[in-house]
Chimera marker file (.cmm) of the C-alpha trace (Angstrom):
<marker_set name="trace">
<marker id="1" x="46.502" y="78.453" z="-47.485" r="1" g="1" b="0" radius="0.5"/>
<marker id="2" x="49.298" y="78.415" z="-45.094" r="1" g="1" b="0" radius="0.5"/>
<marker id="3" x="49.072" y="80.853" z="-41.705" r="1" g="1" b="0" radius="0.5"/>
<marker id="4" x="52.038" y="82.929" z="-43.136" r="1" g="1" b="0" radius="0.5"/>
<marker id="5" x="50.177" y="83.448" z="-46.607" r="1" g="1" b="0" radius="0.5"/>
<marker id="6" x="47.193" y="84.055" z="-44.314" r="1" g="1" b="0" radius="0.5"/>
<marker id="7" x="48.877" y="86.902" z="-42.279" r="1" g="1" b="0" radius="0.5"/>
<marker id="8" x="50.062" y="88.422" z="-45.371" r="1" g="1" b="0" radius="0.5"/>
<marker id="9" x="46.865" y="88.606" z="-47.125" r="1" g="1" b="0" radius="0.5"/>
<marker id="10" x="45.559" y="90.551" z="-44.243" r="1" g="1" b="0" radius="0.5"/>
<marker id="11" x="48.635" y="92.710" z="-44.019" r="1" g="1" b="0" radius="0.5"/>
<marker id="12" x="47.788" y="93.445" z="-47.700" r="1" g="1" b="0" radius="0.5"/>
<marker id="13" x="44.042" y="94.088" z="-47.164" r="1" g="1" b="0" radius="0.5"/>
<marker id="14" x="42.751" y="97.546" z="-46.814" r="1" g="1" b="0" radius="0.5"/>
<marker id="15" x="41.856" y="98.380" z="-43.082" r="1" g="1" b="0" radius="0.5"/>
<marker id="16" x="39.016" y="100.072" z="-42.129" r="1" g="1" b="0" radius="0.5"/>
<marker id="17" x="39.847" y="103.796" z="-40.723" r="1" g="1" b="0" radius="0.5"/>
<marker id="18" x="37.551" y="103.577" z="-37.345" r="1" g="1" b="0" radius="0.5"/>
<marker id="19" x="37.180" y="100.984" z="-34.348" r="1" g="1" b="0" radius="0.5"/>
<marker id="20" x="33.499" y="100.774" z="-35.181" r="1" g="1" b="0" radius="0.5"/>
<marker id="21" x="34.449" y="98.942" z="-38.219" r="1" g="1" b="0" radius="0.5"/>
<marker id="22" x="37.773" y="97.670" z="-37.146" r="1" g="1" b="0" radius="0.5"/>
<marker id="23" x="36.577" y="95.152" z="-34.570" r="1" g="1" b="0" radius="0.5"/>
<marker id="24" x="34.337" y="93.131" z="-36.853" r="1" g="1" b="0" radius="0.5"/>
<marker id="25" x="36.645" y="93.356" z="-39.974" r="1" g="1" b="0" radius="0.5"/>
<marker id="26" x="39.239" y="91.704" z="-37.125" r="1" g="1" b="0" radius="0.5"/>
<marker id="27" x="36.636" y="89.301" z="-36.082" r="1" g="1" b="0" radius="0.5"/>
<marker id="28" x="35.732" y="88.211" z="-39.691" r="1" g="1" b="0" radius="0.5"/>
<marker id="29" x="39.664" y="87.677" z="-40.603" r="1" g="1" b="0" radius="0.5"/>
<marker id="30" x="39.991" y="85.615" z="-37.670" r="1" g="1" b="0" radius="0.5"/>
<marker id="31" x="36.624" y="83.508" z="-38.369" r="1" g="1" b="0" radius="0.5"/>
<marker id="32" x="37.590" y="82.823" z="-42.054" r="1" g="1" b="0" radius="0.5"/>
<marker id="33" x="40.924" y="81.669" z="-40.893" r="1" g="1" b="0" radius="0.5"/>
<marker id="34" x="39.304" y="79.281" z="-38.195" r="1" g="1" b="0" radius="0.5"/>
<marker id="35" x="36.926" y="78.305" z="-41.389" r="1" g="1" b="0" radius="0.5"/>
<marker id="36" x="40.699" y="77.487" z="-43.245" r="1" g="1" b="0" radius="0.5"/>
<marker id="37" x="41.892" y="75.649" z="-40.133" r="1" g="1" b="0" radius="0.5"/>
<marker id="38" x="43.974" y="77.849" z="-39.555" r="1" g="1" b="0" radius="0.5"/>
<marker id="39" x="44.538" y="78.860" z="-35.286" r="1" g="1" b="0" radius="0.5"/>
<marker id="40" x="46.177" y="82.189" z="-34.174" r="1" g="1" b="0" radius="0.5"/>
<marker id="41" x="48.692" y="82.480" z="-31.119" r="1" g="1" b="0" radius="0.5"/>
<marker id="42" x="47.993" y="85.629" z="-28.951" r="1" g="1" b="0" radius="0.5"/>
<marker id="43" x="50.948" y="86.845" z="-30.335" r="1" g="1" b="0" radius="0.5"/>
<marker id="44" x="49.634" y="86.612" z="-33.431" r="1" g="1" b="0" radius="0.5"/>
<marker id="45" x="46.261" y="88.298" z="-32.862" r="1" g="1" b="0" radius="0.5"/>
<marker id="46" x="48.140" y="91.117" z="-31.098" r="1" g="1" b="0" radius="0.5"/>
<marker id="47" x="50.263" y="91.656" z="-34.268" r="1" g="1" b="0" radius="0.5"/>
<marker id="48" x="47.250" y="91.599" z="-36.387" r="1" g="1" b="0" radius="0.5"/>
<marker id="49" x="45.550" y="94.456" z="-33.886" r="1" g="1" b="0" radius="0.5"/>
<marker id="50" x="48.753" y="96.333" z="-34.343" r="1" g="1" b="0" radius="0.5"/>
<marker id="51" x="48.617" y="96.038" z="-38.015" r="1" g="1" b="0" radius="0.5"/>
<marker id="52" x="44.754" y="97.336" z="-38.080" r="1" g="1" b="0" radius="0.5"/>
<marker id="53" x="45.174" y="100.292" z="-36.160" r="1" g="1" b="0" radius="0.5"/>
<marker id="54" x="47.982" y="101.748" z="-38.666" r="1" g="1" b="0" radius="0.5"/>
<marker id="55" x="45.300" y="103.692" z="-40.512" r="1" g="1" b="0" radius="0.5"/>
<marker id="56" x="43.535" y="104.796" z="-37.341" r="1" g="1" b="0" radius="0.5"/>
<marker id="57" x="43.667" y="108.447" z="-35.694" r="1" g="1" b="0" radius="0.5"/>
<marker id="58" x="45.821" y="108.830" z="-32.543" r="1" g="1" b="0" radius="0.5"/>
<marker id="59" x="43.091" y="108.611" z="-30.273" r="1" g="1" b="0" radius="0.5"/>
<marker id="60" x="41.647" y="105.407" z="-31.733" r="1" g="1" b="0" radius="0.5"/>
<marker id="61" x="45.152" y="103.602" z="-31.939" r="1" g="1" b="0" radius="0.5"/>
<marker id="62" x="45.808" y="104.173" z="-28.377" r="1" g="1" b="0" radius="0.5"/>
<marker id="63" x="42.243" y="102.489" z="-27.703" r="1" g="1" b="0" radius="0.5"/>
<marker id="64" x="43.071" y="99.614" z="-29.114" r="1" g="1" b="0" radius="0.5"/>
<marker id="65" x="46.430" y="99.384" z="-27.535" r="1" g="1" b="0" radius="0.5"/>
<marker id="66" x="44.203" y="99.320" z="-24.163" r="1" g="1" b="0" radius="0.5"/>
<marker id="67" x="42.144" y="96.812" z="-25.037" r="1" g="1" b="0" radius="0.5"/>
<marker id="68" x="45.246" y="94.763" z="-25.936" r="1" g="1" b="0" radius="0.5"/>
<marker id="69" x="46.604" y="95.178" z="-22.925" r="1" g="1" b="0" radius="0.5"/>
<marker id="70" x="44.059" y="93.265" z="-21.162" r="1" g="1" b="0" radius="0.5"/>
<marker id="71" x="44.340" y="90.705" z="-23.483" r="1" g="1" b="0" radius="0.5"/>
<link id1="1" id2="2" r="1" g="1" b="0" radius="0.2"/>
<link id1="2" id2="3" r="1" g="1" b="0" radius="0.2"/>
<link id1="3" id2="4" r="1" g="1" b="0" radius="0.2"/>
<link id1="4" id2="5" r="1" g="1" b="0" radius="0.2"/>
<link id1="5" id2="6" r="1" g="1" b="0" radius="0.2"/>
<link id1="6" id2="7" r="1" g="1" b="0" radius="0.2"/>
<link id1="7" id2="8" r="1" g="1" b="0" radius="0.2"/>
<link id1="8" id2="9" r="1" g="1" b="0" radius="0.2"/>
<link id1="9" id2="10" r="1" g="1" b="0" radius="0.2"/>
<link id1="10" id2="11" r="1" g="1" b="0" radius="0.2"/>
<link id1="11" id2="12" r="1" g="1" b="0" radius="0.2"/>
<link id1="12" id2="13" r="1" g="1" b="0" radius="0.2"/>
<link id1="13" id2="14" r="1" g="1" b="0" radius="0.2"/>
<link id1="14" id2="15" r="1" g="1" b="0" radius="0.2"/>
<link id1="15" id2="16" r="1" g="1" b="0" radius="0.2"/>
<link id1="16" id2="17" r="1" g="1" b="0" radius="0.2"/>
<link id1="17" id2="18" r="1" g="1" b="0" radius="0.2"/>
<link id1="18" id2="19" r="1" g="1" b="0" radius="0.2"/>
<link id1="19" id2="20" r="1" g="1" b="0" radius="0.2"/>
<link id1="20" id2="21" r="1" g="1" b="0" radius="0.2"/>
<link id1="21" id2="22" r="1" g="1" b="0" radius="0.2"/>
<link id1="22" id2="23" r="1" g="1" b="0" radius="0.2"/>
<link id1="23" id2="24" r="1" g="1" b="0" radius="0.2"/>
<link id1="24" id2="25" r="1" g="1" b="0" radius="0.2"/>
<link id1="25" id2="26" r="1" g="1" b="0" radius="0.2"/>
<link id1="26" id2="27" r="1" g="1" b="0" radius="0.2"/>
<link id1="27" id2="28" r="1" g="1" b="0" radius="0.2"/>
<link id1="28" id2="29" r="1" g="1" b="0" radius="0.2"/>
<link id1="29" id2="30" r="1" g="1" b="0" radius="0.2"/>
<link id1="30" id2="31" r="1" g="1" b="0" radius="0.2"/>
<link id1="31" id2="32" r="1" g="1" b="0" radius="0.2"/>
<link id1="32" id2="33" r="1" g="1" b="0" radius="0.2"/>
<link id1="33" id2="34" r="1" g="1" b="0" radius="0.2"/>
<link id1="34" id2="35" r="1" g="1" b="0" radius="0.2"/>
<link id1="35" id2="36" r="1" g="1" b="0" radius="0.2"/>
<link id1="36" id2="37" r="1" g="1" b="0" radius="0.2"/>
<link id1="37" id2="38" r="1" g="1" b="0" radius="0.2"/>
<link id1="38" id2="39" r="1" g="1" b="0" radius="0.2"/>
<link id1="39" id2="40" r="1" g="1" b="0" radius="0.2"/>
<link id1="40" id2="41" r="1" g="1" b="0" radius="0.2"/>
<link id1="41" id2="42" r="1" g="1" b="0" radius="0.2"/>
<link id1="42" id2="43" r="1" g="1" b="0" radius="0.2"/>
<link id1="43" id2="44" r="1" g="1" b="0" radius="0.2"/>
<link id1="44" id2="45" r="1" g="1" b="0" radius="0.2"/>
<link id1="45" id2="46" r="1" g="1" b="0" radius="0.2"/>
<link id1="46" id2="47" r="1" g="1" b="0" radius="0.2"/>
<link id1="47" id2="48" r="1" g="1" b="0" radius="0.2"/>
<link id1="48" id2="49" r="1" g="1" b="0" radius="0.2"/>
<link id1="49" id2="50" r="1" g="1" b="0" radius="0.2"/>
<link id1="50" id2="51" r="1" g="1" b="0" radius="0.2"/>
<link id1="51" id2="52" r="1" g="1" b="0" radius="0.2"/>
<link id1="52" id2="53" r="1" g="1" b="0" radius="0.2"/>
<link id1="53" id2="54" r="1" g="1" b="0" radius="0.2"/>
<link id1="54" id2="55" r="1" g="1" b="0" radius="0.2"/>
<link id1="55" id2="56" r="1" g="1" b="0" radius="0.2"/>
<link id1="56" id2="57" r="1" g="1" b="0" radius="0.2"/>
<link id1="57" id2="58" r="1" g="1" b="0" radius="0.2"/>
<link id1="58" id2="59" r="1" g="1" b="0" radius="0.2"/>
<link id1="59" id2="60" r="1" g="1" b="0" radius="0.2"/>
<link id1="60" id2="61" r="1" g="1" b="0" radius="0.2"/>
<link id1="61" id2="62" r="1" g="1" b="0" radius="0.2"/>
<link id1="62" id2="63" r="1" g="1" b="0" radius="0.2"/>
<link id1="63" id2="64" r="1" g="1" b="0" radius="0.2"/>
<link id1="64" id2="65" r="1" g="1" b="0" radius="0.2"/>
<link id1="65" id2="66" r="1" g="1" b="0" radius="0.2"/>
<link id1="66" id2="67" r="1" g="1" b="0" radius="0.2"/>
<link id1="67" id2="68" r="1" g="1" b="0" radius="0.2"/>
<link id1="68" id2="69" r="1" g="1" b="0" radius="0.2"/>
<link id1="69" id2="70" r="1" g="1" b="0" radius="0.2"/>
<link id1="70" id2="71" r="1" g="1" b="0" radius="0.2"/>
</marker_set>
């Protein structure tokens, strides 16, 4: 599996709809890549965040947007 065909697998996957659950569903798409040899830019793990917090409510998106900001 390529990196692109990985990225859009995820974009295809359904997201969880809270951070409680988004965080580790993140993690585990990032581990099973690693497990595929497969390494992310921080680009790339900033797009993926960005993708995940689609389904989330306001106040949750804009948590995540701090986090990545530290990043």
């Amino acid at each position: 599996m390529t990196k692109q065909e990985f990225l859009n697998n995820f974009a295809q996957k359904e997201k969880p709809k809270d951070t409680t659950s988004a965080m580790p569903f993140l993690m585990e798409s990032i581990n099973e890549a690693k497990r595929n040899g497969i390494e992310f830019t921080k680009e790339e793990v900033y797009s993926m965040c960005t993708e995940l917090s689609k389904n989330l409510p306001e106040k949750n998106r804009r948590q995540v947007e701090r986090l990545l900001k530290m990043l």
